[in-house]
C-alpha positions in Angstrom: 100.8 151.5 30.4 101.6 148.0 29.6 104.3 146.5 31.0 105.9 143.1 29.6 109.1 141.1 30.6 111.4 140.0 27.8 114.5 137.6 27.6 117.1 138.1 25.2 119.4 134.8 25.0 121.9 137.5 22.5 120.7 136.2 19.4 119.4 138.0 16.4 117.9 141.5 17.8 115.8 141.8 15.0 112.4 140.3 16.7 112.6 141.4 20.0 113.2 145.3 18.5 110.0 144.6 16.1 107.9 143.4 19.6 109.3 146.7 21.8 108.5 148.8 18.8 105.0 147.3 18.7 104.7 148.1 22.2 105.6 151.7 22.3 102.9 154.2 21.6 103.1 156.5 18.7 104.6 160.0 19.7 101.4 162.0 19.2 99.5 159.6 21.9 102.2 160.8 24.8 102.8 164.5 23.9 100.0 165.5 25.6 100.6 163.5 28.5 104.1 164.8 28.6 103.6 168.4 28.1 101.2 168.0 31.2 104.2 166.5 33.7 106.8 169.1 32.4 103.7 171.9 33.0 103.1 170.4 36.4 107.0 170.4 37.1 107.7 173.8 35.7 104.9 175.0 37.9 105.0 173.3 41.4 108.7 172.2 41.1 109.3 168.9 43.8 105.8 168.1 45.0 104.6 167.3 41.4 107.7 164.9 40.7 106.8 163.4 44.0 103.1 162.9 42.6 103.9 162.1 39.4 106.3 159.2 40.8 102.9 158.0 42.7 101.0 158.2 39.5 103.6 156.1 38.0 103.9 153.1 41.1 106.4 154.7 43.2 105.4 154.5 46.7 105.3 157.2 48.5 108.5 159.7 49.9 108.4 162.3 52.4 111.1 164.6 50.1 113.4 164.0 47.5 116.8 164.7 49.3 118.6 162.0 51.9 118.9 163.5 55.2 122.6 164.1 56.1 122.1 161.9 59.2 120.9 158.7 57.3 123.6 159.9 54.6 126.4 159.3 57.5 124.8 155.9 59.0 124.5 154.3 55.2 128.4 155.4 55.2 129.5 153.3 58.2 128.6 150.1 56.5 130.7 149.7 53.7 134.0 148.7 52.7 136.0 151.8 52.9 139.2 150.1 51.8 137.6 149.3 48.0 135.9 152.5 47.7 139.0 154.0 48.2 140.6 152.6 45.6 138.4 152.8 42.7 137.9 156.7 43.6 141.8 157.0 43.7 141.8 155.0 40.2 139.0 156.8 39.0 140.5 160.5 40.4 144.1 159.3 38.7 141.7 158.7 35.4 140.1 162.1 35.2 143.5 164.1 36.6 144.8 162.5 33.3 141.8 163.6 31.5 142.1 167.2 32.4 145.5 167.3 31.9 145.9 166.6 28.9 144.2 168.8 25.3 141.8 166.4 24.3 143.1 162.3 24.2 144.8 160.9 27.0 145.4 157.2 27.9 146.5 156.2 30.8 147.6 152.7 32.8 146.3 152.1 36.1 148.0 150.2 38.8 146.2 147.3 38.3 146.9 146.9 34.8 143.8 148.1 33.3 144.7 151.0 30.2 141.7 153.6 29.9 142.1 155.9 26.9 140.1 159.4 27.2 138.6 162.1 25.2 137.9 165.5 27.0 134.1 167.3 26.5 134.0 170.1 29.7 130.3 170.8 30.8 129.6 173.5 33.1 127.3 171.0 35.2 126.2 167.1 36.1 123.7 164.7 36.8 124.4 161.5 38.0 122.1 158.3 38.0 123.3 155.7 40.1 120.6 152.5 39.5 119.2 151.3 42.5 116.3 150.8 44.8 117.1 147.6 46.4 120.6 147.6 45.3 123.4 149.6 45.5 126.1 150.7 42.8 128.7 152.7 44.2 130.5 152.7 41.0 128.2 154.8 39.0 128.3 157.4 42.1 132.2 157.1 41.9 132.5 157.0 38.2 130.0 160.2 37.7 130.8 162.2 40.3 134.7 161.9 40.6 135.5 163.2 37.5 133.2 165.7 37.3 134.5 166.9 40.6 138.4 166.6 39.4 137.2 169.1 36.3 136.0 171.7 38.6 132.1 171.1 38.2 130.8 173.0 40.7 127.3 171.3 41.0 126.7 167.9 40.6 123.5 166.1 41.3 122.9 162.6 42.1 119.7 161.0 42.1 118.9 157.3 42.5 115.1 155.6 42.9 113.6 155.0 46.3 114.4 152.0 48.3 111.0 151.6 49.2 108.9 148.9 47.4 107.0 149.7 44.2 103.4 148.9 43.3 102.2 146.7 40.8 103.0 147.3 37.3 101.2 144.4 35.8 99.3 146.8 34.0 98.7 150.7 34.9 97.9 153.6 32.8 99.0 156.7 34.4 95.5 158.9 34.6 95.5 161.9 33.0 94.7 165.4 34.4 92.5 168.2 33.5 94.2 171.1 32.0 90.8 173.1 32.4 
């Protein structure tokens, strides 16, 4: 895999989509590639995403869940005060939301007017970017509501903290099938 920064100043979008289309790899190059991870993932479930994550410059993890204990220390260092206001805002937001048939708008304290459009789902999945950093309010903005509409699972996942390799260039290798 080649990998290749780019900076976009906003102007015209036209050469920079020609260059990342020249860059991607034709569909028929990847499919087997990708019917080999989803094989591997169908088959051996978490151990081949923590492999496959390797393959692809992860470093390693020992599982792919946060222990409850580090869950609760990683809680005691932030500000509790804004948190709690943006899940209230958020909460007020998607009460609104399921309230009402299908559009809703609502003003919030602070000013701000959201207008909504209801879509239930039986489930979630929440990214929250990270690694290094930390964005609270995709966590809060992903799982709030789908909490308030009475999603009974939700999961969160998020990239490792731990430093990545490389990725200069790489080619992930592929494996037998035989």
């Amino acid at each position: 895999m080649q990998v290749k920064r780019f900076e976009w100043k906003g102007d015209d979008p036209t050469p920079l989509a020609r260059e990342l289309r020249r860059l991607q790899p034709p569909p028929g190059e990847v499919a087997e590639a990708v019917a080999e991870i989803v094989e591997a993932v169908k088959g051996r479930g978490d151990a081949a995403l923590l492999e496959i994550a390797q393959r692809f410059g992860e470093a390693p993890v020992h599982g792919l869940r946060v222990p409850h204990e580090q869950l609760s220390q990683a809680g005691a260092t932030v500000n509790t005060d804004a948190l709690a206001t943006a899940v209230r805002n958020v909460r007020e937001v998607a009460e609104r939301e399921v309230a009402a048939d299908r559009e809703s708008e609502t003003e919030l304290p602070e000013g701000q007017v959201v207008r909504l459009r209801s879509v239930p789902v039986a489930a979630a999945g929440i990214y929250a970017p990270g690694g290094t950093a930390s964005y609270p309010s995709s966590v809060i903005m992903g799982c709030v509501p789908a909490k308030v509409a009475g999603v009974a699972r939700v999961a969160l996942a998020t990239q490792s903290a731990a430093p990545r390799r490389s990725r200069r260039w790489r080619s992930a290798p592929r494996q037998s099938s035989r």
